[in-house]
N, C-alpha and C positions, 0 to 999 in steps of 0.2 A: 504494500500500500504506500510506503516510504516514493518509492519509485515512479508513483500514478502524483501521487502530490510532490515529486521535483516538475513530473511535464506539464502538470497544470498549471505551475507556478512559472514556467519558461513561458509557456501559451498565454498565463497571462499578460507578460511583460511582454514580448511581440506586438498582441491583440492591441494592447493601450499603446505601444508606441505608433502603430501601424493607427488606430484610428486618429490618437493625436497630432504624428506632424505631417501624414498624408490628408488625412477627410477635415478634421472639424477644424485644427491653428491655422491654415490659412485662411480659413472663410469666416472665424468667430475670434481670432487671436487668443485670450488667456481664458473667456469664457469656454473656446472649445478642447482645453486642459483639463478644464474642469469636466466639460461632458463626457470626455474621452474617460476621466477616473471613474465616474458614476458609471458608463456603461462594463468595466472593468471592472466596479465592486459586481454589479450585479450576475456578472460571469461567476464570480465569485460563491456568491450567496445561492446561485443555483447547481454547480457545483458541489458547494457544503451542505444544501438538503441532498442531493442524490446520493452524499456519502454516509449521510445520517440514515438515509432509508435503506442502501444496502446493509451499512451496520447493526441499525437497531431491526429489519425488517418491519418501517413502515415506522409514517409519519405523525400517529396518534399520540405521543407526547407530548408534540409540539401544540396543539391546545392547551392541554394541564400547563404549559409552559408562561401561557396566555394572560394577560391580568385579566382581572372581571369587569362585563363592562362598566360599570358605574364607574372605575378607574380611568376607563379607554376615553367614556365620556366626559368625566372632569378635565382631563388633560387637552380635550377637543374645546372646552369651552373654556379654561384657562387661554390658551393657546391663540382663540379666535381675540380675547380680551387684550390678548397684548399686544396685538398683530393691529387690532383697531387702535389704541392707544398710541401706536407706532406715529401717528401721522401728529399726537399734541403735542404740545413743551416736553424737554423732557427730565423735569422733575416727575412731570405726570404721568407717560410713562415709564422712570423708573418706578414709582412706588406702586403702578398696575404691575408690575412685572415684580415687584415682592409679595404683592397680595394672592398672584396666581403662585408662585413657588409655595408659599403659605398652601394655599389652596390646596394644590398639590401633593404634598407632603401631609396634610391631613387627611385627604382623601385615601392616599395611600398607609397613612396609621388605622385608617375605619375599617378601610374596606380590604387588606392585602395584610392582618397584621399576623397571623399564621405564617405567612411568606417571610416576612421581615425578622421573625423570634426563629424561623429556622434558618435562614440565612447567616444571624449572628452565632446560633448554636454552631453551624458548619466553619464558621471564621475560626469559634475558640477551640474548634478539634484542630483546625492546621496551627493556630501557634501553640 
């Protein structure tokens, strides 16, 4: 398996240099560096599920993985608060953008907090 993830890993750095100074830097300059890496994570990310599904035989963890939605949805509307605030002064929004972290971080102490006390049990087993 060592040996599938060196050629992957050569294929990816081809693919990104190949889409970056052939296709997108001429036409989009540092914007298309940037396109070129995102389409190179996502080689990536598709990749690392097919190796997770050969391994594990199949992608049914990756739910349990999942936060719940009342999580997905706080984070959706934290997100959209701060992105609106993006356009006032910005004291205003900085302190939209502590109130969604706030936010956030409560939402995830209510809703996710089994997640979080096993998370920290797993940390005190490695040190």
């Amino acid at each position: 398996m060592k040996k599938l993830g060196n050629i992957s890993e050569l294929t990816y750095a081809v693919f990104d240099l190949q889409i970056a100074s052939v296709l997108l830097q001429p036409y989009f300059g540092a914007l298309g560096l940037m396109l070129a890496n995102c389409c190179t994570m996502s080689i990536r990310i598709a990749y690392a599920l097919c190796y997770v599904h050969m391994r594990f035989r199949g992608l049914g963890f990756l739910t349990a993985a999942l936060p719940r939605i009342n999580v997905v949805l706080s984070m959706l509307v934290m997100s959209a608060c701060t992105w609106y605030t993006s356009t006032a002064g910005f004291v205003f929004h900085f302190a939209a953008g502590m109130l969604s972290l706030a936010g956030i971080c409560l939402s995830l102490g209510t809703w996710e907090r089994e997640t979080v006390t096993h998370l920290r049990s797993l940390k005190n087993k490695i040190e």
